[in-house]
C-alpha positions as CSV (number, residue, x, y, z in Angstrom):
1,X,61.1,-15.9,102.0
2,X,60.3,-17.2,105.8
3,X,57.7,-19.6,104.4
4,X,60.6,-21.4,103.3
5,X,63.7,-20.3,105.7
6,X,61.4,-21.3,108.8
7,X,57.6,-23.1,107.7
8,X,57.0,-23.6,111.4
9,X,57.2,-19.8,112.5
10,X,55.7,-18.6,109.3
11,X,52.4,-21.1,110.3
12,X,52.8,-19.6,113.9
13,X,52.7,-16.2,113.2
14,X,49.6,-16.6,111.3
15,X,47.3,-16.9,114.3
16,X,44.3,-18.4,113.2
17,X,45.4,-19.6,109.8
18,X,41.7,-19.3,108.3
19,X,41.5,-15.3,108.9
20,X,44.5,-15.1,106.2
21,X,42.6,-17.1,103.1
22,X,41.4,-14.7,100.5
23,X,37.7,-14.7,100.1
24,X,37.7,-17.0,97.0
25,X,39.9,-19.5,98.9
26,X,37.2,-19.3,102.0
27,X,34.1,-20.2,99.9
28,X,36.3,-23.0,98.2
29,X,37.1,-24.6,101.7
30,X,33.4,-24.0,103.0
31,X,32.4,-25.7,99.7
32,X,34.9,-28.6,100.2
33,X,33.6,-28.9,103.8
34,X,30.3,-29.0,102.9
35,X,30.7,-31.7,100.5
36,X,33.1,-34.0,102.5
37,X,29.8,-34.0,105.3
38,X,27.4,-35.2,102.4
39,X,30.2,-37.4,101.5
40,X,30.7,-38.6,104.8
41,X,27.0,-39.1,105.4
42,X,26.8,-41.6,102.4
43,X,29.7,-43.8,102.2
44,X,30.6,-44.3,106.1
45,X,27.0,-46.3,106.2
46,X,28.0,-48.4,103.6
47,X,31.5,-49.0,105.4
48,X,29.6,-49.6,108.7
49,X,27.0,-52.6,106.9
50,X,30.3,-54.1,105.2
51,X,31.8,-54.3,109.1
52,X,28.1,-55.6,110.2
53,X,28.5,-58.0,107.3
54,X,31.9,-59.0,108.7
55,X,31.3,-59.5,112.0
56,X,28.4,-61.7,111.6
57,X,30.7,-64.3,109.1
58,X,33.1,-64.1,112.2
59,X,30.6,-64.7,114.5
60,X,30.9,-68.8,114.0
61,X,34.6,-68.1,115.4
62,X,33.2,-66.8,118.9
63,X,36.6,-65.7,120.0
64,X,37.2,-61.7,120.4
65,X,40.4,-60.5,120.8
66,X,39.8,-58.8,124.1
67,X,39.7,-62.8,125.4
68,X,42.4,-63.5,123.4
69,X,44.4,-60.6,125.6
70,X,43.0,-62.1,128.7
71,X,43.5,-65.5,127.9
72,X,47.4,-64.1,127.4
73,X,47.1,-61.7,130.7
74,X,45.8,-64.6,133.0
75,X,48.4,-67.1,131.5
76,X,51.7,-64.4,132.2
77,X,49.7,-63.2,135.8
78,X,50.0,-67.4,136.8
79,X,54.0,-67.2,136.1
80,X,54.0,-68.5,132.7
81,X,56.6,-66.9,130.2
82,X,54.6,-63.5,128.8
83,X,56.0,-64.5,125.0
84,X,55.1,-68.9,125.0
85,X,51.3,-67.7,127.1
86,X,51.1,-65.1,123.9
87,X,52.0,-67.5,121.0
88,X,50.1,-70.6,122.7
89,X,47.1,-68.4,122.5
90,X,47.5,-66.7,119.1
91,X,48.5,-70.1,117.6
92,X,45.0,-72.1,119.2
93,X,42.8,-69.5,118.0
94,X,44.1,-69.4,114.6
95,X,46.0,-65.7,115.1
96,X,48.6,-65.0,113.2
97,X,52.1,-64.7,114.6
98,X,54.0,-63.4,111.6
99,X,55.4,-60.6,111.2
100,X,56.7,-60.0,114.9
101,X,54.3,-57.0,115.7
102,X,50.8,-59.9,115.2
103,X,52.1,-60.1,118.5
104,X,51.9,-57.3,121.2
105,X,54.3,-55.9,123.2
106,X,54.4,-57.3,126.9
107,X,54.0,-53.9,128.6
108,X,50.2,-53.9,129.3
109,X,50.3,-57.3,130.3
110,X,53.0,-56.8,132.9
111,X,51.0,-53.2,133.8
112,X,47.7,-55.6,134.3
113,X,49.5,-57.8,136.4
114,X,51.0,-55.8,139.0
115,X,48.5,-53.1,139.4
116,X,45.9,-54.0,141.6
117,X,42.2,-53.1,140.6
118,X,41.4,-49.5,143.0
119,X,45.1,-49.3,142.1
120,X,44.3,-49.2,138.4
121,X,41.2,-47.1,138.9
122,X,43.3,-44.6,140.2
123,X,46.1,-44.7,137.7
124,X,43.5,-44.6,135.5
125,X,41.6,-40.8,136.9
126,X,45.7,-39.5,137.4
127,X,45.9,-40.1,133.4
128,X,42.9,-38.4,132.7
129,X,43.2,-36.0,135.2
130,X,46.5,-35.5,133.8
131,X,45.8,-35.0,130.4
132,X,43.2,-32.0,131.0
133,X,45.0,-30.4,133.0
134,X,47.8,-30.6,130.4
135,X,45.9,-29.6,127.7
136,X,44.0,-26.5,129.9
137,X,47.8,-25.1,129.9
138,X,48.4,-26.1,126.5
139,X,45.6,-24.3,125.2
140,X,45.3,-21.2,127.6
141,X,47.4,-18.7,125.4
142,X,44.9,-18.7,122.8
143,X,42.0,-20.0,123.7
144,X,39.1,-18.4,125.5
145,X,37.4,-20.2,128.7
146,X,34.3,-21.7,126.9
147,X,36.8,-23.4,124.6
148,X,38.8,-25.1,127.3
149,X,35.9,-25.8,129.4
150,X,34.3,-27.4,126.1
151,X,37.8,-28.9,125.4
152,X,37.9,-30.8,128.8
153,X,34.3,-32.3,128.4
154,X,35.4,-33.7,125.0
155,X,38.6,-34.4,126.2
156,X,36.8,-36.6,129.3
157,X,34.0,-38.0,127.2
158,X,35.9,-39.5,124.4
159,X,38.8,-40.5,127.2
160,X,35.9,-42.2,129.5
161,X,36.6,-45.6,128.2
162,X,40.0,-45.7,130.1
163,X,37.9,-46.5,133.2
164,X,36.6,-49.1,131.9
165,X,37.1,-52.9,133.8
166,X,38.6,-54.1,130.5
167,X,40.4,-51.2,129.1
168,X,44.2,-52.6,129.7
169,X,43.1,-55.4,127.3
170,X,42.7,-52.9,124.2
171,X,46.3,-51.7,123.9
172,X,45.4,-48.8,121.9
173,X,43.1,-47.3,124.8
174,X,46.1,-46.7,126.4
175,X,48.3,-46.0,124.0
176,X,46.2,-43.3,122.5
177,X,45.9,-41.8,126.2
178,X,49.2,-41.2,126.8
179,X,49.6,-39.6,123.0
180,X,47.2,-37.0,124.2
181,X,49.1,-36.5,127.2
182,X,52.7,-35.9,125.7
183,X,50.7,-33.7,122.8
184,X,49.4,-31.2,125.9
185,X,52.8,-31.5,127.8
186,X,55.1,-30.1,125.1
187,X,56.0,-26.6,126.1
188,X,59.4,-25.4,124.1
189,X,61.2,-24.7,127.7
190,X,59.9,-27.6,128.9
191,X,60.0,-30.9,126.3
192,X,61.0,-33.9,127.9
193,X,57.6,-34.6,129.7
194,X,55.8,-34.9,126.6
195,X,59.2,-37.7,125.2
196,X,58.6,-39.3,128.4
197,X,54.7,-40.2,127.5
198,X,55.8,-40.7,123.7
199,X,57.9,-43.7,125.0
200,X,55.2,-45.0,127.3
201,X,52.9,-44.6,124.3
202,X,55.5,-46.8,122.0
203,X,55.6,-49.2,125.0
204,X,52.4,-50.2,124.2
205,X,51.8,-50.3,120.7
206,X,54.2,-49.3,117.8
207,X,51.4,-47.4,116.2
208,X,52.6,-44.6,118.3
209,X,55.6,-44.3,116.4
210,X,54.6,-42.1,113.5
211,X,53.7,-39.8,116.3
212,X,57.4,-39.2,117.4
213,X,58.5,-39.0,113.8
214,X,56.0,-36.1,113.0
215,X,57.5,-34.4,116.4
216,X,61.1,-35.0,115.1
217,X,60.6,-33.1,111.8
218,X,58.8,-30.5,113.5
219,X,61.7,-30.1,115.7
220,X,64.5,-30.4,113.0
221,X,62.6,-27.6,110.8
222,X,62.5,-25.4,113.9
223,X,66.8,-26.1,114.5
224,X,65.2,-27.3,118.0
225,X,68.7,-29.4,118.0
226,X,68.5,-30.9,121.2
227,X,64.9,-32.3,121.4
228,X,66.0,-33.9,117.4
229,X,69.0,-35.4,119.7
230,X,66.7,-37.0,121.9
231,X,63.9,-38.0,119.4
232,X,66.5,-39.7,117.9
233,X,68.0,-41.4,121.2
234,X,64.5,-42.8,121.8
235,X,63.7,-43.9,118.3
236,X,67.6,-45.9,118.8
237,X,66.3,-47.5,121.9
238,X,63.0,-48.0,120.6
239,X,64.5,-49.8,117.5
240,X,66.6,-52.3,119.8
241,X,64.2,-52.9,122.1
242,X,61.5,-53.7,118.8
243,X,64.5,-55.9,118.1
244,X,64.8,-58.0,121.0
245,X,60.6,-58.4,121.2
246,X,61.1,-59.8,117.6
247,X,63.8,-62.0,118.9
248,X,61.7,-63.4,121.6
249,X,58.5,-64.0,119.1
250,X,60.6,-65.7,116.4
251,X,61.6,-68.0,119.6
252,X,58.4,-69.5,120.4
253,X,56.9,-69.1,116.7
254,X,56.7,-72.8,115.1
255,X,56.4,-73.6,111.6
256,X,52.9,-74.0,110.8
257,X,52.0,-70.6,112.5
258,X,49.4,-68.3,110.7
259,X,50.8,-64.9,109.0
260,X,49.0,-62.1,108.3
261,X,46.9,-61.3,105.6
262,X,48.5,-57.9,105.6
263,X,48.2,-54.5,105.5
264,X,46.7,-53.3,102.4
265,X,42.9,-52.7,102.8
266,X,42.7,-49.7,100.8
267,X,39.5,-48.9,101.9
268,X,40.0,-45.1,102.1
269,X,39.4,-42.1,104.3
270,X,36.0,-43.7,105.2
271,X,37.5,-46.1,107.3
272,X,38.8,-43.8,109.7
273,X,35.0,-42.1,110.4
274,X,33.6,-45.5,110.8
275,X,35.9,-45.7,113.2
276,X,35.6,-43.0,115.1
277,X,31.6,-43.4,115.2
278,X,31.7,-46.9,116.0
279,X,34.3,-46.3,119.0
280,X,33.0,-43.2,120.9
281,X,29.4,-41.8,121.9
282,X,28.6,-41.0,118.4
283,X,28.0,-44.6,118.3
284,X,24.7,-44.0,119.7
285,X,23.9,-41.8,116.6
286,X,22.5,-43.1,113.1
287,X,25.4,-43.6,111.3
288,X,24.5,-41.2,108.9
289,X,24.7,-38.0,111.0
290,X,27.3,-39.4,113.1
291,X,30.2,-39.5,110.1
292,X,29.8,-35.8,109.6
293,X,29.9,-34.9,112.7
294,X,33.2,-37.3,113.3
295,X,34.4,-35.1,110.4
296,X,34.7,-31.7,112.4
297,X,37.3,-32.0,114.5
298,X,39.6,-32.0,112.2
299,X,38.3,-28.4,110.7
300,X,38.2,-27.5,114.6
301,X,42.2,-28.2,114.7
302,X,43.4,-26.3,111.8
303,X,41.3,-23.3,112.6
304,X,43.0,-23.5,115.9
305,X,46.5,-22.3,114.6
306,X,49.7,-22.2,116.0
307,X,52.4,-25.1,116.8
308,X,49.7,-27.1,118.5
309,X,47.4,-27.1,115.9
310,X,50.0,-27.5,112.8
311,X,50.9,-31.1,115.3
312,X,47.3,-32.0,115.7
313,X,46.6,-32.0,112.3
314,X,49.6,-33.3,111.1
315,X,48.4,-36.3,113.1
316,X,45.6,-36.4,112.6
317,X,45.1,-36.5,109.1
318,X,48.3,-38.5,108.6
319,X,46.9,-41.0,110.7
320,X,43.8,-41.5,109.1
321,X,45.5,-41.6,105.7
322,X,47.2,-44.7,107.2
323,X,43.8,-46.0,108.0
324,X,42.8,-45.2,104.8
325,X,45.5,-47.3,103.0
326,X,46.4,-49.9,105.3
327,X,43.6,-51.1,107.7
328,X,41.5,-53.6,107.1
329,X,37.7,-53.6,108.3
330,X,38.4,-55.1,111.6
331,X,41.3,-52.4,112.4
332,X,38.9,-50.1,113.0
333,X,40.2,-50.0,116.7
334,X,43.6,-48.3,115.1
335,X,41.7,-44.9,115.4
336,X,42.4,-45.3,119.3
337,X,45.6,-43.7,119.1
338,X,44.2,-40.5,117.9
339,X,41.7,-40.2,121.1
340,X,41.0,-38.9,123.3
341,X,42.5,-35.7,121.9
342,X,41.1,-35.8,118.3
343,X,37.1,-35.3,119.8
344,X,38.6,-32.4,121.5
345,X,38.8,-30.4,118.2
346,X,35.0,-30.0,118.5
347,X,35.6,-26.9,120.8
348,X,37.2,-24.9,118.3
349,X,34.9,-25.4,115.2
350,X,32.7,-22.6,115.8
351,X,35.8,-20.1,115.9
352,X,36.7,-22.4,112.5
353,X,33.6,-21.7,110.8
354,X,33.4,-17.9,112.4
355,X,36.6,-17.0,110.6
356,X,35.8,-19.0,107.2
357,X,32.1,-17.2,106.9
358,X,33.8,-13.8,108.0
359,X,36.3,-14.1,105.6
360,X,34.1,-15.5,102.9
361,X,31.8,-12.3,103.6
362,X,35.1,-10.0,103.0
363,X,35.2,-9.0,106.8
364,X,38.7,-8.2,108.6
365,X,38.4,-9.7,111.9
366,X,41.1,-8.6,114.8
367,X,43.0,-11.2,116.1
368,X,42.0,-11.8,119.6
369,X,41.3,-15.4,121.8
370,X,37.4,-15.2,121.1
């Protein structure tokens, strides 16, 4: 049975995955749909007052972490050691700086440092530039123009923030950027761009790394042998190099340092459309039309089909589900690392919900790009 002997090529030569549900299973997942948006529409709002409720205790503290990361990035930009500016900084403002990742890695500090500001803007437009254009070519096999061209405007509006004058502060801005890109480089002739922005993404923030584990299965259960060879390579070098930034925090830590509360919020899936609606344009929506609509995408991505969308929404959902057990309210920025490319999935839920009412109506559809 291929679905077993080869789960990847099986998914693949599907096509659009929501053409092959039998009609009963197409009214059951346009019934679930349905009722995740109502869902959505109620409990985010409560999630977004208990934040509100938050911020305003925290408030008193008048210390954000953006200045927290500038303090640090002014401090190492002056000459002063990146890890003893970092620690100095968490310490006085009561952060915690246990367990070793409290503390972030010295990349983006060393990137604000050394790249000039029209510099950075520029950086900043080759990223985004980049990551269309990847994503046009990623897409173009099976994907009509309206869809790309819809695709790049997502892609552009929920990427916009890169541009922003503070955006090196928020390491998941860029860490999430360059997620997107190595999702829209991979071609199977042509791998080792996409490993290249992986590891610029795990530079920056080790949230990236469930990323590159997701594209290491993928590649084992497709026999890909070499690309598992150097997924593995990276994760080794990744691992010694988490070591030595562990090495260098437990160096200038001191004994009455804060730890963590932890990771354990258990606040659920809701978490992760709060999220998304407090950190792109939907913010400018009442929260109770923007949680469905931050819903979507993620029907948009596995109506898609194919490798690219079996990847997207293995991320994506297994990314939320982390938000959904571990965050706590004020991790909301985690969701970062899923954008710019998550909004994207907005292009492809009319072709979604086309072949889930089409089925559901008992119609064969051919298989085509529209």
């Amino acid at each position: 049975m291929r679905l077993l002997s080869d789960p990847i090529g099986w998914w693949c030569a599907l096509g659009r995955p929501l053409r092959h549900l039998s009609r009963g299973g197409a009214i059951a997942v346009l019934l679930v749909l349905a009722a995740t948006l109502a869902w959505a529409a109620i409990t985010v709002p409560r999630t977004a007052d208990a934040y509100d409720v938050k911020a305003e205790a925290d408030k008193e503290e008048n210390f954000t972490d953006l200045q927290l990361y500038a303090h640090i990035h002014e401090r190492f930009r002056q000459g002063e050691s990146y890890y003893a500016a970092a620690l100095d900084e968490q310490r006085r403002h009561n952060y915690p700086t246990k367990p070793f990742v409290t503390v972030r890695l010295p990349t983006m500090a060393w990137i604000d440092t050394h790249l000039a500001g029209r510099v950075r803007q520029l950086a900043s437009f080759a990223l985004m530039l980049g990551i269309v254009l990847a994503w046009i070519g990623a897409l173009s096999p099976f994907t009509n123009k309206a869809e790309r061209l819809a695709a790049s405007f997502l892609f552009l509006a929920a990427g916009g923030v890169i541009f922003a004058d503070r955006a090196l502060l928020f390491h998941e801005v860029s860490a999430g950027m360059l997620v997107s890109l190595g999702m829209g480089l991979y071609r199977k002739h042509r791998w080792w761009p996409a490993l290249i922005a992986i590891a610029g993404a795990l530079a920056i923030r080790e949230l990236a790394l469930p990323f590159l584990l997701l594209w290491g299965a993928i590649a084992v259960l497709e026999r890909r042998w070499k690309e598992v060879a150097a997924i593995g390579a990276l994760l080794a070098i990744y691992a010694v190099a988490l070591g030595l930034h562990a090495n260098a925090v437990a160096e200038y830590r001191l004994p009455g340092d804060a730890s963590s509360p932890g990771w354990s919020g258990l606040i659920g899936p809701q978490m992760a459309l709060f999220s998304l609606t407090h950190l792109t344009v939907l913010l400018f929506l009442p929260v109770a039309l923007a949680a469905p609509i931050a819903v979507l995408p993620l029907i948009g991505w596995i109506g898609l089909g194919g490798r690219l969308g079996l990847v997207a929404t293995g991320w994506f959902t297994g990314f939320a589900l982390a938000i959904a057990l571990f965050a706590r309210i004020e991790n909301f920025y985690w969701i970062m690392l899923v954008l710019p490319a998550y909004a994207a999935g907005l292009a492809f839920v009319p072709r979604a919900l086309a072949d889930l009412v089409q089925t559901a109506l008992g119609r064969q559809v051919a298989e085509n790009k529209s």
